[in-house]
N, C-alpha and C positions, 0 to 999 in steps of 0.2 A: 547453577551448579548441577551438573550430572546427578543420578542420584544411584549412590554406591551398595553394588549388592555384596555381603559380606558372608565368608565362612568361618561359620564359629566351630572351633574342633571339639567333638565329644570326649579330647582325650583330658584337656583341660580348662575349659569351656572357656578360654582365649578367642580372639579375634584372629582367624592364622592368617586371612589374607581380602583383601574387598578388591572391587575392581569397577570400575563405572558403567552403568545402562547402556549400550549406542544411543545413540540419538537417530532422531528419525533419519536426519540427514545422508549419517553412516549407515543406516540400514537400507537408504535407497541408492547411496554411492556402491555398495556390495551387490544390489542387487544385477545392475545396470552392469557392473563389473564381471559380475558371472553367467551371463546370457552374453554379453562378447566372448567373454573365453571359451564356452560352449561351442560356439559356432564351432571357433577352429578344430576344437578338442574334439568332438564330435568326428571330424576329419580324420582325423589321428590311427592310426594303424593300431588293431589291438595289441602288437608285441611291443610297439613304445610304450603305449599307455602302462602295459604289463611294466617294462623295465623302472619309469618315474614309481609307482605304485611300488614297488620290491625296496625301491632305496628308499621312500618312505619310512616302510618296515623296517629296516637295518635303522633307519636314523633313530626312529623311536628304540628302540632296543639300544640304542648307546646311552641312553638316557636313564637306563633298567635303575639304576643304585638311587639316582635323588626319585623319579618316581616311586618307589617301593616306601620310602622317608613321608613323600606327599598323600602316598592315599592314608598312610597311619592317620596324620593330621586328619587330612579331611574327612574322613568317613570311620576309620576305627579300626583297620585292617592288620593284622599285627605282624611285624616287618618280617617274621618269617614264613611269610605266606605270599609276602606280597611281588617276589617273583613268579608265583603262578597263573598271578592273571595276566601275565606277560607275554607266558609262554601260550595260553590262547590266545592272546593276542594275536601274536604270529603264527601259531596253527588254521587260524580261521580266515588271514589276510592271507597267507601264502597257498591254502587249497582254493580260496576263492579267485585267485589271479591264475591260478593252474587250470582252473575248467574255462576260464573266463569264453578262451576261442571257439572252443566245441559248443558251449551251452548260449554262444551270440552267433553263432554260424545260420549265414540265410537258411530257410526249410526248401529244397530243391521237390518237385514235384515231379509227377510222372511227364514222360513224356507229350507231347500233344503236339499233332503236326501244324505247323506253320506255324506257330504258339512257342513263346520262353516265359515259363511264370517259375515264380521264387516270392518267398514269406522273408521278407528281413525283419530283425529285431533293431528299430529306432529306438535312443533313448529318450528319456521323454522331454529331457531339457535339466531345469533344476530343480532337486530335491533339498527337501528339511528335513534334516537329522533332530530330533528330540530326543536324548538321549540320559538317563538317571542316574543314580550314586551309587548305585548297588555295587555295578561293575560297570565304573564308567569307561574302559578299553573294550571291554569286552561286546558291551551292549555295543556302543557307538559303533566298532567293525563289523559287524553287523552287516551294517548299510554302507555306511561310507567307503571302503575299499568296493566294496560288487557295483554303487553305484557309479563312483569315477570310473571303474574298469568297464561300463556298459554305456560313458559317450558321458553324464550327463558332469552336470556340476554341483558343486552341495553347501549348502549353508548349514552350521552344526552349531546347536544349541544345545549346550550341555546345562546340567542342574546346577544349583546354583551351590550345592554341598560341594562340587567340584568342578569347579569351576575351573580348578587351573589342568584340569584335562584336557579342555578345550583350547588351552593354549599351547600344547604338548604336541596335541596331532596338526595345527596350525607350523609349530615350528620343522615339525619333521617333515610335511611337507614342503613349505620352504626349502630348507637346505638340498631337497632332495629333485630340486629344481621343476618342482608341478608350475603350469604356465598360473603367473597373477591372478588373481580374482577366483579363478575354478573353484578353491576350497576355499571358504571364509566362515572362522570362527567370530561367534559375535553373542554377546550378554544382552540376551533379551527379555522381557519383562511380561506376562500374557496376554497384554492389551494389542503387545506389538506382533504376538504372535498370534494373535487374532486376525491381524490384519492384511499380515502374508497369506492366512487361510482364504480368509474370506473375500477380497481381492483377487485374490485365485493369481496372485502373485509369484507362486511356486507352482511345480505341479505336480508334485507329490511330498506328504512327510511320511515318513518312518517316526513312531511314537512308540515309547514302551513306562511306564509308570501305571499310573492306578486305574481304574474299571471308574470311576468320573473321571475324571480327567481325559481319558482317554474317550468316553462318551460325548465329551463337550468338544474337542480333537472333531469328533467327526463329526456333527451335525454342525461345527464352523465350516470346515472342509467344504460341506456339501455345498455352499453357501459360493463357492470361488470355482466349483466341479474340481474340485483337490482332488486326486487321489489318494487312498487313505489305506496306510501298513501300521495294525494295532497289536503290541506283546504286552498285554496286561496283564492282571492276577493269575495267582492259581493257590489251589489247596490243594499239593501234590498227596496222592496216597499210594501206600507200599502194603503189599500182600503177601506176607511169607508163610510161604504151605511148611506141613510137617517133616517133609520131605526136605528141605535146605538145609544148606551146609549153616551151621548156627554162629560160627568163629568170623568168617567173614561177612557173612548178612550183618549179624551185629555190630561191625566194624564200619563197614559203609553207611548205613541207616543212622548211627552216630552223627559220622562226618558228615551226611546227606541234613540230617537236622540242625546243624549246630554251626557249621561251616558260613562264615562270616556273618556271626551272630545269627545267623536264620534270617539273616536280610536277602532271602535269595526267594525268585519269583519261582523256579523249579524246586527248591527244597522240598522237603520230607517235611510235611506238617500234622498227618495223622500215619497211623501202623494199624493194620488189620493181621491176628498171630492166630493161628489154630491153636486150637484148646491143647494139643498135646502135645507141641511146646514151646505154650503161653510163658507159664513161670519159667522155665531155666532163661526163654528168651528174655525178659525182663528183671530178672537176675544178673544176666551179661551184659545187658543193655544199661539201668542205672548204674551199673559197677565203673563203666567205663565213661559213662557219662559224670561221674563224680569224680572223675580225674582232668577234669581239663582244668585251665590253671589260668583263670580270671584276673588281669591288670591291664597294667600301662602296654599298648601295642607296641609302644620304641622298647620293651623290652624283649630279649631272643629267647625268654622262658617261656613268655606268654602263649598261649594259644588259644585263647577269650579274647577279644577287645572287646571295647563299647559299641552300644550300636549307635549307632550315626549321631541322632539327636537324645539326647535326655526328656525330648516331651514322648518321643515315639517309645522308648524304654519303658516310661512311664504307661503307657497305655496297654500294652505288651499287660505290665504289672498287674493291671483292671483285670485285664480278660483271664489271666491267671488265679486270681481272685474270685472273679464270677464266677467260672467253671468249681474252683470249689467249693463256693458257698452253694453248690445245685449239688453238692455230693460227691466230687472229684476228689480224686487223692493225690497229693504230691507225694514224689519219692525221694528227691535230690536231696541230700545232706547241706542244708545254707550255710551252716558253721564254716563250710569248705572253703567260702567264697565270699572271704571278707570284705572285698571290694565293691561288692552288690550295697546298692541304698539309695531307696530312692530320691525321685529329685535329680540321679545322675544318669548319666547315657551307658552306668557298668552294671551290668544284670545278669543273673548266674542262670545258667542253663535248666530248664523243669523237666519233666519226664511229667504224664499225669496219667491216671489209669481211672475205674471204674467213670467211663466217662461215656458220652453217646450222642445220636444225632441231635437230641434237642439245645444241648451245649452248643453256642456258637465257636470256642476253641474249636471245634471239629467240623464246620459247616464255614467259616467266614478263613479267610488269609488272616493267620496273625503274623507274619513278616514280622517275626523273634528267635530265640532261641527256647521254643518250646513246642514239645509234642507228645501227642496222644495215642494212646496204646490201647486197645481193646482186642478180647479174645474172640471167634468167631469158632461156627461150626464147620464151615470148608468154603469149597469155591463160588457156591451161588450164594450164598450171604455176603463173601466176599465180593463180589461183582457187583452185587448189588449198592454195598455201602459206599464204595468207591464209586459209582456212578452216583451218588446220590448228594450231589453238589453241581452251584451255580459254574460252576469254573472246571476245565479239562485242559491244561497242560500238558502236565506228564503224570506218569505212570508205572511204578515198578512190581514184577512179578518176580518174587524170591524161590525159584525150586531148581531141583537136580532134573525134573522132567519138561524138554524141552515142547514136547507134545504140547501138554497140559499149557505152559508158558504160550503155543501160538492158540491154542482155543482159548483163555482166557483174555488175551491180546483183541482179540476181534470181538468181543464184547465190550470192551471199555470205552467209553467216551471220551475222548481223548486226543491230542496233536502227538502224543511220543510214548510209546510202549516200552518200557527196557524190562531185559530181565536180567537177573542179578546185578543189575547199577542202577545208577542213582544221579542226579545234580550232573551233565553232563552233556555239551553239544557236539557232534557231531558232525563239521561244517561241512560234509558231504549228504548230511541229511536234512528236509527242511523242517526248517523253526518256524513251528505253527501252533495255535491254540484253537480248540470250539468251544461255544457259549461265550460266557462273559471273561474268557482268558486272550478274547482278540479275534482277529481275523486278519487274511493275507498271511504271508509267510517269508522267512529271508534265510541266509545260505542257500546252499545245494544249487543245481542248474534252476529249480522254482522259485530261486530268490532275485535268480538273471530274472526271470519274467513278468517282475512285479516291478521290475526296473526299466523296462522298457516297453513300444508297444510295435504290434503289428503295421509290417508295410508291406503291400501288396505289390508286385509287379507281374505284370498282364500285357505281354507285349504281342502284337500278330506282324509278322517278319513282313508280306508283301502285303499291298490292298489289292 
């Protein structure tokens, strides 16, 4: 017998659905499958490819009402949110099919007499999608539409929290008549995804989950000459000078921390406030933070779910714990948030202040619903703290001056600068990390390039 990987729902720690490992068999029946379809596909004129790829999009979008039902289940999302990752869904799939032509267009070269040269962008063949729970639409497009639209084929390997993601974007393809084999969803185990690496089986994965995981991702990689696209951690930090508007900084910085449970690899995990105004900022900020409204995600009140798992919840707890047993203060009213207790995947939002770098809350990703506030003296303390982490992401600058906003920008360490936002891709921009937040990048025309490689033509007309 198969041996069945199952998701347990953090809503009520049920069995919601299992589904069986491939077998080696079907994993090498797919592969074989998708280096034939390659060939032709690869052939294909990028305005077909565009057209299959769009009714993809449309198919998965028919699907919006029982998706929105499946992520509550599976990860914790609460159903009225859970059109929103939809709606990047198709933000990100339909600007990436809109540059597709210009950003795969050969590189035409100067003239040169008796000489025709041109750079074409070949794709590389087949790619592996490794794709997580956080935002498993969101993540997984990423890659998957830029890569089918740049020639190659893809194998997608979704997490096992969500599984039946991977069977979503499986079906929409289908109906949407992508030629057989090109896209193939398939429940793989890491031994097996070992094996694709290190065989050099594929010849690229896109990964996104944690800084091991994704370390161990590439030293298999290297092992097969993989190609290797990494979106791991970050401990995003926000800097609101004295100078911002305090009503919506504080609104976004909220939502940027708390927005689906703080399961988010860009969210808002620490706040740097100038001292002069620290407290009113901190005042508006737990006020507002003490109104989100903690349950069951199938209900249309909610605006808390659980996070994914009750062990991850759990450890969340720890670190909320240690930080102030080292002299942290909580501010959140618990009484609020009856459905917090441990042991379970429902955990009420913190807010913590006198807190600081030797706290790991403020130095490590706690991927929760919590964050840390500390007052500073202005922008070079601020640049400083914010630089002063393993991980660079992103990065938010809070003020009315835009000036100030691009000098502080070029100082940060960092793949994404914003200013006055937060939690937020921009598939026109690329999605990139420095340090231990990853390397390589996807979206924007730099996501085409990680998808394909250089081909040279070099032709001399007579001999």
């Amino acid at each position: 017998m198969p041996e069945l990987v199952q998701i347990v729902s953090p809503v009520d720690g049920s069995v919601y659905a299992e589904r069986p490992r491939a077998s080696e068999a079907e994993v090498d029946a797919a592969l074989e499958a998708a280096r034939a379809a390659q060939r032709d596909w690869a052939q294909t004129p990028i305005a077909e490819r565009a057209e299959v790829c769009a009714k993809a999009v449309a198919e998965m979008l028919e699907m919006r009402d029982d998706i929105i039902i499946e992520l509550a289940w599976q990860m914790g999302r609460p159903v009225r949110y859970g059109g929103g990752e939809l709606a990047g869904f198709e933000e990100r799939a339909r600007a990436m099919i809109a540059i597709a032509e210009e950003a795969l267009a050969p590189i035409e070269l100067p003239p040169k007499p008796g000489f025709k040269r041109r750079i074409e962008r070949a794709p590389l063949g087949l790619v592996l999608v490794i794709a997580p729970w956080n935002y498993p639409y969101l993540t997984a497009v990423n890659s998957v539409i830029p890569a089918l639209m740049a020639g190659n084929a893809v194998i997608l390997k979704h997490a096992s929290q969500t599984l039946l993601v991977g069977e979503r974007f499986q079906a929409a393809f289908d109906r949407a008549g992508l030629p057989a084999g090109l896209f193939r969803n398939l429940v793989l185990a890491h031994d097996q995804v070992a094996r694709l690496l290190s065989s050099g089986a594929v010849d690229r994965v896109n990964f996104t989950g944690s800084v091991e995981a994704g370390r161990s991702i590439a030293q298999t990689a290297a092992q097969g000459f993989v190609g290797v696209g990494l979106e791991l951690g970050g401990k995003d930090p926000a800097y609101v000078r004295a100078d911002a508007d305090l009503g919506p900084t504080v609104e976004n910085l909220v939502d940027g921390a708390y927005f689906n449970s703080g399961q988010s690899c860009c969210g808002i995990e620490r706040i740097y406030v100038e001292k002069r105004i620290y407290e009113d900022f901190l005042e508006a900020f737990v006020d507002l933070t003490n109104k989100y409204v903690l349950d069951d995600p199938l209900k249309a009140e909610t605006t808390l779910g659980p996070m994914a798992t009750a062990r991850a919840a759990d450890k969340v707890r720890s670190e909320i714990g240690a930080a102030i047993a080292k002299g942290a203060r909580a501010h959140v009213e618990r009484q609020l948030f009856r459905r917090d207790a441990p042991g379970t995947a429902y955990l009420a939002p913190e807010v913590l202040t006198d807190v600081d770098h030797d706290m790991t809350i403020m130095t490590e990703e706690t991927f929760g619903p919590v964050v840390g506030i500390m007052a500073i003296d202005g922008e070079r303390e601020a640049i400083r703290l914010m630089n002063d982490s393993r991980y660079g992401l992103t990065a938010s600058v809070w003020t009315s001056d835009e000036e100030a906003a691009e000098r502080i920008a070029g100082a940060l360490e960092t793949g994404t600068v914003f200013m006055n936002r937060c939690d937020y891709l921009d598939p026109l921009l690329a999605w990139t990390g420095v340090k231990d937040s990853g390397m390589g990048a996807t979206l924007s025309r730099i996501g085409y390039e990680a998808l394909t490689r250089p081909k040279s033509f070099h032709f001399r007309k007579t001999l």
